[in-house]
Structure formats: C-alpha cells, structure tokens
N, C-alpha and C positions, 0 to 999 in steps of 0.2 A: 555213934551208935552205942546202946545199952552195952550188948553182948560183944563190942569189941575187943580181942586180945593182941591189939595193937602190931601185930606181926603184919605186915602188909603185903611182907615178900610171899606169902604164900594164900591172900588172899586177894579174890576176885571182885570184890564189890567196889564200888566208887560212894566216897564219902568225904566232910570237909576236915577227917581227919586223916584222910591217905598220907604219906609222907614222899616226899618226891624221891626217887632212886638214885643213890650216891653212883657217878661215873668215875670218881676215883680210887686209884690203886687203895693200896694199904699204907701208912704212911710209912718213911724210912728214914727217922728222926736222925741218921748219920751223914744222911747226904746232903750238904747246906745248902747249894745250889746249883739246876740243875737248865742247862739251855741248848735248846733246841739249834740246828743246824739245818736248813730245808735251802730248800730251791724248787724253781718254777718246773724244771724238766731235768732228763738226764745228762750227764756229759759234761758237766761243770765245772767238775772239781770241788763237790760237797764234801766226801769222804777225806780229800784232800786239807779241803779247809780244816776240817772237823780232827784232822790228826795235825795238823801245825800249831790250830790254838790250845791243842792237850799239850802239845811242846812246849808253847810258850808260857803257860800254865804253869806248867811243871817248872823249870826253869827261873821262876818268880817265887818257888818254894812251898805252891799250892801241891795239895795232894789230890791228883788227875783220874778221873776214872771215864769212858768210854761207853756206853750203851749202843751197837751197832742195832738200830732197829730197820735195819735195810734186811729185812728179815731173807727176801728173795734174792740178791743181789749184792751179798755182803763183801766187802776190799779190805776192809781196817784191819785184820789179823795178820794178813800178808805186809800192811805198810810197817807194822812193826816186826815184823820176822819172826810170826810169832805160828805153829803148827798143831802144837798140843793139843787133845782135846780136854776141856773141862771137866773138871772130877765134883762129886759131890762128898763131903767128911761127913756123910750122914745126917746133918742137921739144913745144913744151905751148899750150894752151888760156887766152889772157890771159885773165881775168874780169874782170867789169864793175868800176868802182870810182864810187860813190859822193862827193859833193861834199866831205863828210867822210873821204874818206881808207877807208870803210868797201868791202873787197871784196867783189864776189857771183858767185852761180853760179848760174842756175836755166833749168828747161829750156823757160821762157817768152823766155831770149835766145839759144835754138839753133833755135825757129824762125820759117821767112818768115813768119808771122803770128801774132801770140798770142793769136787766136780757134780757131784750128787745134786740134781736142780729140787727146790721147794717149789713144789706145784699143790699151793694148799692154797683155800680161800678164806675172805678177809676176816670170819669168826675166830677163824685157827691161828693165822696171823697175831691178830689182838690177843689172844691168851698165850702165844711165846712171849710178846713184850711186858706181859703181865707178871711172867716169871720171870723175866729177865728182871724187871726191879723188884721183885718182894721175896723172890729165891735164889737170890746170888748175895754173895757172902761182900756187901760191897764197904765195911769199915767206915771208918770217918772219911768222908770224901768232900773237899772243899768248892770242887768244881766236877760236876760231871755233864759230858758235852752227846747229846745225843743224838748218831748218826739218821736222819732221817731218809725214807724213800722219796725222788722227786714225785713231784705234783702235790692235787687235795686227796687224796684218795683215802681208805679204809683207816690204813697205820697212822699218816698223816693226825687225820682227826682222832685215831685212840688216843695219839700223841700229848694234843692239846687238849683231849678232856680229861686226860686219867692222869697225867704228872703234872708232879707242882712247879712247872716252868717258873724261870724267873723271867725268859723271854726268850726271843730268837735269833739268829743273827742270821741273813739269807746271804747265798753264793748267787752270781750271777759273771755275766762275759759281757764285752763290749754290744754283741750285733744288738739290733732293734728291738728281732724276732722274740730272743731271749729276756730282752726288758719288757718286752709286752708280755709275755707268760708269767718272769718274775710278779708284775703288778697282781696275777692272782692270788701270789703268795701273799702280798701285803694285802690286800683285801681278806685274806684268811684268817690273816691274824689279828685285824682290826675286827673281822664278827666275832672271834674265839675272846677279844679282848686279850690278847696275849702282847707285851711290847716288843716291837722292832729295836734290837742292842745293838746294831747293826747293819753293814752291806760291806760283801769282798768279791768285788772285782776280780776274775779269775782270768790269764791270761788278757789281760790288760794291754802289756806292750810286750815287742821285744827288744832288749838293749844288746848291740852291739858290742861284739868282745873286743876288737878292733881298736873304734875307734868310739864307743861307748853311745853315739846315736840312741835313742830310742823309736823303734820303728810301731807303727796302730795296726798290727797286720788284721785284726776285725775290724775297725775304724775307730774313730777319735771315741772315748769315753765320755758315757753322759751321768757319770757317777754323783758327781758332785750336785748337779742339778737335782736326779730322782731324792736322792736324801734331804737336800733343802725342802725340796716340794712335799717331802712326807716326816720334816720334824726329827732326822737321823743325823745324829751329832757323830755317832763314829763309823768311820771309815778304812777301808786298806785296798788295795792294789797286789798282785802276784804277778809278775812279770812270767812270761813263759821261759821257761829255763826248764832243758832238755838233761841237764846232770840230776836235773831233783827226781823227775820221771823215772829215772834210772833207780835211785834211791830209795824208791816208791816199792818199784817193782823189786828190788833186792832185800827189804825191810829195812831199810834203815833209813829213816823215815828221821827219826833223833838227831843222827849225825848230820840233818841238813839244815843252814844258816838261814835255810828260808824264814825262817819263825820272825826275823828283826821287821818284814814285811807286815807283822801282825802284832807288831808293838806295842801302836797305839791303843789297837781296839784291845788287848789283852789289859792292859791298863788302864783301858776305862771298865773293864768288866771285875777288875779288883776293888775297882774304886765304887761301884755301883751301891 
C-alpha cells in the first residue's frame, strides 16, 4: 500500500505487507540455555525433577537458575528453603538464590502469603511468565530449567512459544494411565517443534533397605520401550525414597544424593 507506515501493530487493514506477530519474549542474551520440565498431569514429581536437575547442574559447575512457571501451584521455593520475598533494586526483579548458588523465580515469593491462592486466568497468567523472564535480574545463567504446569494448557503453550527452549525433558510414573496422558505431552512438543532431551521415570521402583530387592510397586516400567519408540536417547529412573520427601518438604532439597539418579541425563544435557 502507497500510504503505508509500516506499523502494523496498530493497524487494521490486511495487506501483502502485514508482518506476522512476534510470540516471543524479549531476548535475554545471558541466559544460554533454557529447558523446559512438563508432564502429562499432576502428581509426578515435575517440580521434583525440575529441582534435582538444578542440582545436578549446579554440582557440574553450571550456573543454575529456576523459572517456576507453575504460576497457580507453585513448590520450588519451599524445596530449597527458601521464604523471602523478591525485592526489586529499582531497575529489575533480584530473584531468590539458593544456598548453592541456584537462582529462582516463582510466584510463591511475590506474595504476602504463600497460602494466598492465584485465581487469575490464562492472559494474566501469560504476562507473570512474561516478567518472570524479562524482569528479573537473571545474570549469566548457563542452564535455566523451567518449572512447568501439567497438562497442554494456556502457560504450557506461552511456554513453548515465547522462550527460546532448547527443549524439554518430561516427568512421567510407571502406570499406563500416566503413559497415555504423557504421549500428549510428546505429541505437544512434536507440533511446537520443540525436541524431546528426555524422559524421568518418577517413582519408578522401590528398593529395599533390608535386603536391597527392588520392588514395581506401579508396575514393571515401560520406559525404555516409550523413548525407543520416540527417538529419546536419555533416560533416568527415581526410585521412591521417603527420606528425600522429607527433604523436599524441609528445603533442603541440595543436601539430597538423589541427583546421582540424574546423572546421565545432566550429562547429556552438558554435552548437548
């Protein structure tokens, strides 16, 4: 069009110079890479996951940072014993840090109480997450792992259009039920085009203190099959262990040896 001043955002017409609408944040040239944490439903041991591999991260010498985008639902502040709430130094939003060095973000330390329930919908949602990465003071960060809400829903997909994932790594459990729901996840992230970095088997077995058995108390795992069948080279397992729960619930989350479970896949996500 003659009279166009190429502003699109503010204009109505339809032309073959429209410019299609950017879905992503702002960039955040310090964060070098950033992966996503989801699962099919709740109950898994996402948030779980998602602070063992900032562990194992960390530990390996990476600088760890945390995005809890469990906006309505948030745990990760309590698994590190962490209560404060976030202050801003008038330019950006400092986020919490961790005994280990590990940054967080979540929206259990923005407010006066974190029994206070978020009964917001999913526009409002989308623009905490939004400040969560472009107004928090997040440094050079060589791995930030970001807690998602289960299922496909609102946050989900702000998730995968607005951050520069480098990919995802999904939580799942032994039963069926839950492999059938997971396959949505991977179906999700196959249209978003986003890569599968992984699969971690949560409570997986239990092994006996005794006499060191390991018992399927969901049933036998079909872990190894789902990731053949969809091309996932890395793998882990979490044995259910009642001292780490504990751990959870007290923050100290750091001080648990769970992390050697999450070895491999931490090591392949160095090596990526």
């Amino acid at each position: 069009m003659s009279n166009c001043n190429h502003d699109c955002e503010h204009c109505g017409s339809s032309c073959g110079e429209r410019k299609a609408e950017s879905l992503m944040f702002a960039p955040n040239p310090g964060v070098k890479n950033v992966i996503g944490v989801v699962s099919g439903k709740g109950g898994v041991g996402k948030s779980l996951v998602t602070g063992l591999l900032a562990c194992a991260m960390n530990a390996k010498g990476c600088r760890t940072a945390i995005l809890d985008a469990d906006i309505t639902g948030p745990s990760i502040p309590r698994m590190f014993g962490i209560k404060d709430a976030v202050l801003s130094d008038g330019r950006k939003i400092q986020p919490a840090v961790s005994k280990n060095g590990t940054k967080l973000i979540s929206m259990n330390l923005c407010l006066p109480d974190e029994t206070q329930p978020v009964v917001w919908r999913g526009p409002v949602l989308g623009g905490v997450l939004q400040q969560f990465w472009e107004e928090v003071d997040w440094g050079i960060t060589d791995f930030m792992f970001v807690d998602m809400p289960p299922g496909t829903g609102d946050v989900p997909l702000t998730v995968f259009q607005s951050l520069p994932l480098k990919g995802i790594v999904i939580v799942t459990t032994p039963q069926e039920l839950v492999g059938m729901i997971v396959r949505k996840a991977l179906n999700m992230a196959a249209i978003m085009k986003i890569p599968v970095l992984g699969i971690v088997e949560n409570m997986a077995y239990f092994e006996c203190p005794d006499c060191g058995k390991k018992h399927y108390i969901f049933g036998q795992s079909h872990l190894d099959a789902a990731a053949a069948e969809n091309g996932i080279k890395s793998t882990a397992r979490l044995p259910i262990m009642p001292g780490l729960a504990e751990m959870c619930d007290t923050g100290r989350i750091e001080e648990s040896d769970a992390v050697k479970y999450l070895e491999g896949l931490a090591s392949s996500l160095v090596n990526m």
